[in-house]
N, C-alpha and C positions, 0 to 999 in steps of 0.2 A: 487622328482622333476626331471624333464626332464634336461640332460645335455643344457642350453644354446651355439649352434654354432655358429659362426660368422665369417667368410670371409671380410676381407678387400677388399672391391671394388676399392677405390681410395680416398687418399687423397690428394689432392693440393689446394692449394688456390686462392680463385678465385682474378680479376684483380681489381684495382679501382673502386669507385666508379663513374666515369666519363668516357666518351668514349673518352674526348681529353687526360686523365689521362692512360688510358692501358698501355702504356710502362714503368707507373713509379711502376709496381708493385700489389702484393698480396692487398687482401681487407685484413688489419689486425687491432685489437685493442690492443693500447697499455695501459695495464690495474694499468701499476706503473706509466702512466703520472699525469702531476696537473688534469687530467679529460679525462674523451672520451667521444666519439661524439657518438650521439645516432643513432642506427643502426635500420630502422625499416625491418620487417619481415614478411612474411605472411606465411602459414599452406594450402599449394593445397588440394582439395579435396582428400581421396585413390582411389587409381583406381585397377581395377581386372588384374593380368597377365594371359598371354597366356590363355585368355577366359574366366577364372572362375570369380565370383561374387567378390565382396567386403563381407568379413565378418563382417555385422554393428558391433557389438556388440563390437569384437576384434577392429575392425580400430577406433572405438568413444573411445575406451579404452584407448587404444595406443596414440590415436592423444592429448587426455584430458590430459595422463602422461607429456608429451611432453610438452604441452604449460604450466603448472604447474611447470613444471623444467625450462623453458625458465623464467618464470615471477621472478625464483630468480634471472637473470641476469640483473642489473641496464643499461645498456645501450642499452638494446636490446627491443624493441617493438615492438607488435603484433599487425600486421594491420588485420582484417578482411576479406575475400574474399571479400564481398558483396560491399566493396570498392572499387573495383575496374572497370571501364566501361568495360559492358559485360560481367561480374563475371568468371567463373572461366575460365582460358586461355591456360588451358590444356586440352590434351586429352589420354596422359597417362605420364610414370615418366621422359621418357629421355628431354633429355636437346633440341634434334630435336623436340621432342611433345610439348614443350611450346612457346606460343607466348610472349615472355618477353618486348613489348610493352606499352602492357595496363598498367602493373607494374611500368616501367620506366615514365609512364606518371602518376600516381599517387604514385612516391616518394620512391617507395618501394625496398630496397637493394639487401633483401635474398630474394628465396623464396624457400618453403620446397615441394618434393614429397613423395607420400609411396602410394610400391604397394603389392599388396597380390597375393599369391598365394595358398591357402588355410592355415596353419600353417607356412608359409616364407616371408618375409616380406624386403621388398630392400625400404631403405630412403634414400634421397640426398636432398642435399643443392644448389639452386645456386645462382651466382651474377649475379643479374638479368641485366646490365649496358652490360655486356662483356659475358653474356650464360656459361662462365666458372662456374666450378662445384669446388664447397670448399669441399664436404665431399661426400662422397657416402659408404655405407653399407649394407651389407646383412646378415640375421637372419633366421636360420634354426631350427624348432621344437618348434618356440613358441608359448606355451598354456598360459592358464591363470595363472600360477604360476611364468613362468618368462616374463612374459612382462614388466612388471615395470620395471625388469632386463637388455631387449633390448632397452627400453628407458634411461635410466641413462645410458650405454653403447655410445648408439649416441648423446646423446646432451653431453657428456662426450669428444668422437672425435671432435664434432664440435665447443665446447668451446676452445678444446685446436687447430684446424686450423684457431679459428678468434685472438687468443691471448700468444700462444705456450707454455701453461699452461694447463696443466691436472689434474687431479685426484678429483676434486669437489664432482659430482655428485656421487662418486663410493667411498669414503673413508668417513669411520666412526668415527663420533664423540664420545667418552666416557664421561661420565659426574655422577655426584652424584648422588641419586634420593632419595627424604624422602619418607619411606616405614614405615607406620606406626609409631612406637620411633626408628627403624632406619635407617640408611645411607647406600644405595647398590650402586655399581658402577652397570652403563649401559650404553650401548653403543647405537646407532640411526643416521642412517643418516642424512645428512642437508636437506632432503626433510620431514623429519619425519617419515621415511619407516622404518622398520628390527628392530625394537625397541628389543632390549634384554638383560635381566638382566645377569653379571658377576657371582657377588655376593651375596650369602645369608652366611652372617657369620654373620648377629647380630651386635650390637654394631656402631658403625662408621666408613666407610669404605669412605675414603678423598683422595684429590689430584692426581687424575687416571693421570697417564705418556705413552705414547706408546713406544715401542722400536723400533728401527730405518727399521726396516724390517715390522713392524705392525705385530707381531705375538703375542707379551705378554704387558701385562699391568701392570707395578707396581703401588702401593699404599699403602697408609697409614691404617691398621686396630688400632683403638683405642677400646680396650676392658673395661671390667670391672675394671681389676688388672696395664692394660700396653698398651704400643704401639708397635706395628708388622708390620715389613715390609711384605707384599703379592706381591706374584708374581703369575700375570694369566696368564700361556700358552696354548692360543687358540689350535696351532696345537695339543696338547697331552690333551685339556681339563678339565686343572687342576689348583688348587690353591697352594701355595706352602707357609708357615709363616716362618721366620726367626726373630729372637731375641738374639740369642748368641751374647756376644761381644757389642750390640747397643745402649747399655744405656737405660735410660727409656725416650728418648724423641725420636722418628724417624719422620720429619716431612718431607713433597715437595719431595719422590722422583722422579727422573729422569732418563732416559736415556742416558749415555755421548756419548763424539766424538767416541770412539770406542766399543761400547754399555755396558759399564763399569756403574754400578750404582754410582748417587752421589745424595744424600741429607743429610739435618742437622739434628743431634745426637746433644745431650746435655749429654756427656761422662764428664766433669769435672768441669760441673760449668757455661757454656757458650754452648751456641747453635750457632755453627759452621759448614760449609759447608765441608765432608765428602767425599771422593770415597773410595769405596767397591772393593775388589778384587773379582774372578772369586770363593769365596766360602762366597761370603756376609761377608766378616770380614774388620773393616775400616783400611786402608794404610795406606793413606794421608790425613792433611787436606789442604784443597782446599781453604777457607776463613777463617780466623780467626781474629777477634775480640774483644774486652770485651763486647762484644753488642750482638746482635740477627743480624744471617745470615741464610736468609731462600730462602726459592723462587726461585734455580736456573733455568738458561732455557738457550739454548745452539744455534746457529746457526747450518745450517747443516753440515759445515766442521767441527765445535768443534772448532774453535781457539776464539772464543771467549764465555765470558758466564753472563750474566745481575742477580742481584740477588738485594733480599732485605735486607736493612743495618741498624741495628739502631745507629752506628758507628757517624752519622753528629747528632745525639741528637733523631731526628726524623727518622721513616723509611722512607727511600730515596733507589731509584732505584740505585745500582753503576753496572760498566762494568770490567771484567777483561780481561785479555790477556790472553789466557791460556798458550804462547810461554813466554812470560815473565815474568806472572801473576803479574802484574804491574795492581794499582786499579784506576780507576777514579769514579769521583761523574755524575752522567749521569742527575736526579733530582735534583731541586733548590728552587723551586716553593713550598710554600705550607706548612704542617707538617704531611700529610699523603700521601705516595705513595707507592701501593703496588701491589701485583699479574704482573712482571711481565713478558712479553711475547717475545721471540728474534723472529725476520721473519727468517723465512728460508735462507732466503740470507745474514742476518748478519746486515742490514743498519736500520731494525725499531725493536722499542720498545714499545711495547704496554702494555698499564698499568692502575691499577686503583689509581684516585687522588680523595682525598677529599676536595669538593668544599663548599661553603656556602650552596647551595641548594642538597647537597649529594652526595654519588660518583658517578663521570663519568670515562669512558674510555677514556684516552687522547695518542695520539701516539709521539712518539719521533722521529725524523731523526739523527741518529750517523753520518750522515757525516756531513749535515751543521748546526744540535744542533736546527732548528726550532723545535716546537711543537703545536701539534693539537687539540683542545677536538671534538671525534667521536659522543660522547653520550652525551644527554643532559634531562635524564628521561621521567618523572618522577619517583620517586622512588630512586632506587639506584640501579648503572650498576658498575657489578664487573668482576672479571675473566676474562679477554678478552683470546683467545687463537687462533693463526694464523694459516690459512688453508693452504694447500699442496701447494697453488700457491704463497703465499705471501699477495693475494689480500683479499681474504675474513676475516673475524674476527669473531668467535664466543662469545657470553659471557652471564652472566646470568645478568636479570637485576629482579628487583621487581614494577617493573614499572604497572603492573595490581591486587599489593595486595599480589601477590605471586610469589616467586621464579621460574621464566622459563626461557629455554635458548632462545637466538638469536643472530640473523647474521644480521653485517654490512658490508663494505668494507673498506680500510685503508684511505677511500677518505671520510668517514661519511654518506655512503647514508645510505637511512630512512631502520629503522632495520625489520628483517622479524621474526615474532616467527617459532621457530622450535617445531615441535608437540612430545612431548613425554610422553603423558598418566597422570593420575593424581597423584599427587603427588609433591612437589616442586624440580626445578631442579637447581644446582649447578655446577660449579668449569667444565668446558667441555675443554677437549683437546683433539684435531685434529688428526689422523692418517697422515702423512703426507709422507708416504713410498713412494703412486705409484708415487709422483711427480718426483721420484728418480730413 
């Protein structure tokens, strides 16, 4: 595969949406309010640079990848060219060749260029209200192998100039997948792209962790005889099992504040939350109980850490400190809550509750203690797991008969399935590095 190149053109963001509004600012969406306002969009024809043709085949490619990755964005809609009076109102990409009238009279916020130059390919964004340009890029040696590549690239930059959040369209999901009688970890993007199995060890291979740089993935292998902590490192390629010292219960692990492993071992009678020193042998414990401590999930500073407790009778989500390790009860609601999830910033918790009609995903707010139910089946919605931004939510639900994963937002929009080949899909966690 041909190296992907890319030159940043320019990023800035474009002005309001109003001409009597230009002075108050970028067009930005804020994607952690009670809601945003729907942005619509349109997709310019491609046009040929310095002379040469438009390559159909590449620009319908390109243009199809694009509104594909846009249509996972809830606030963002696609208007159609043909909408607009006197159809299309360019005559090539720059922001001088567009008449951004027709657009401004039929409602329309953004709108998208892209131009060819045989294998190079320059896209921009603009506010159609103020001719200011939110993104502009350029893409050198793209064939058919990386175009999908320069598309999740730029609607990557352009998500993160309408919202100051990145990593979406470019960070990898891991998740379980049933492979015949068993459980492999795999990894797939949130568009459905790069599907690839971890895992061929047989047996049951649970609860995939990324580590904080997204190079390795710990998990859980459950064999015939025991349970094994795996550790997969991408950069070197390899699977690594540990067992010395773990007891025979290793269950949820994680990545900690300073990439230190922690999950629960059942060492003496009780299944307790663990950290592992720099040769996988446990130190400390982290939670203890006479109950079941599982599930931990850590913010991205590490000072705090949400786990599951059967400590109030029933398992219930609690919070700890890590500066103080001082425990509170976070759930109240109910007699089943579990799987769950810290946002990267520390203030939600996402989680699975059992309701009358099955599990949903319901989210929690740590500062003012409301809560929310995301999911509302049918079936049963479990795993929730937070994306690099805070904003999007992964989870598997059974809602069509069989185990698949999908995406919501922390706000409940209607969920999208995420495509990952046959087989049922399970337990998904987020790579959440580039956001960092």
């Amino acid at each position: 595969m041909k190296r992907l190149l890319f030159i940043c053109i320019c990023l800035v963001f474009a002005l309001s949406f109003t001409p009597q509004a230009e002075a108050a600012g970028p067009l930005t969406v804020d994607i952690h309010g009670p809601g945003q306002r729907l942005v619509n969009i349109t997709l310019l024809p491609p046009k040929g640079l310095d002379g040469k043709p438009v390559p159909e085949a590449a620009s319908k490619a390109f243009q199809d990848l694009v509104v594909n990755n846009l249509s996972y964005i809830p606030f963002l809609k696609i208007i159609p060219v043909n909408s607009i009076l006197g159809g299309d109102p360019s005559t090539g990409v720059k922001g001088s060749e567009v008449d951004f009238k027709p657009m401004q009279l039929a409602r329309i916020d953004l709108c998208m260029t892209t131009g060819w130059n045989g294998n190079y390919i320059e896209a921009r964004v603009f506010e159609t209200f103020s001719g200011r340009r939110v993104v502009g890029k350029l893409y050198k040696d793209v064939d058919e192998d990386t175009l999908a590549q320069a598309a999740d690239r730029f609607c990557s930059a352009f998500l993160e100039a309408l919202t100051g959040k990145k990593g979406f369209f470019d960070s990898p999901i891991a998740f379980v997948k049933q492979t015949g009688e068993a459980k492999e970890i795999f990894t797939v993007l949130p568009q459905g792209r790069n599907l690839k199995q971890i895992t061929k060890l047989g047996g049951y291979n649970l609860s995939p962790a990324w580590s904080e740089n997204g190079e390795k993935i710990a998990f859980t292998h459950i064999g015939k005889t025991r349970h094994e902590l795996g550790i997969y490192d991408g950069k070197a390629g390899n699977i690594r099992m540990y067992t010395k010292g773990l007891g025979n219960t290793v269950i949820s692990p994680v990545f900690g504040p300073n990439g230190q492993l922690i999950l629960s071992l059942n060492r003496n009678g009780a299944t307790n939350i663990h950290e592992l020193d720099p040769s996988f042998k446990p130190t400390k414990t982290l939670a203890r109980s006479a109950y079941i401590d599982v599930s931990p999930s850590f913010d991205r500073t590490g000072s705090k850490m949400v786990f599951t407790s059967g400590r109030a009778g029933n398992p219930h989500i609690f919070l700890m400190d890590m500066k103080s390790g001082q425990v509170r009860r976070v759930t109240v609601a109910g007699k089943y809550n579990t799987h769950p999830c810290l946002s990267p910033d520390g203030r939600y918790v996402a989680y699975t509750h059992r309701t009358a009609n099955g599990h949903r995903i319901f989210l929690h707010d740590l500062t003012t203690g409301r809560e929310k139910q995301l999911t509302f089946g049918p079936g049963n919605d479990e795993y929730p797991a937070f994306g690099p931004d805070g904003y999007f939510i992964a989870f598997a639900s059974s809602r069509t008969g069989n185990y698949q994963l999908y995406l919501t937002t922390r706000h409940g929009d209607m969920p999208r399935k995420i495509l990952t080949g046959n087989g049922q899909a399970y337990a998904p966690a987020w790579d959440t590095s580039l956001q960092w």
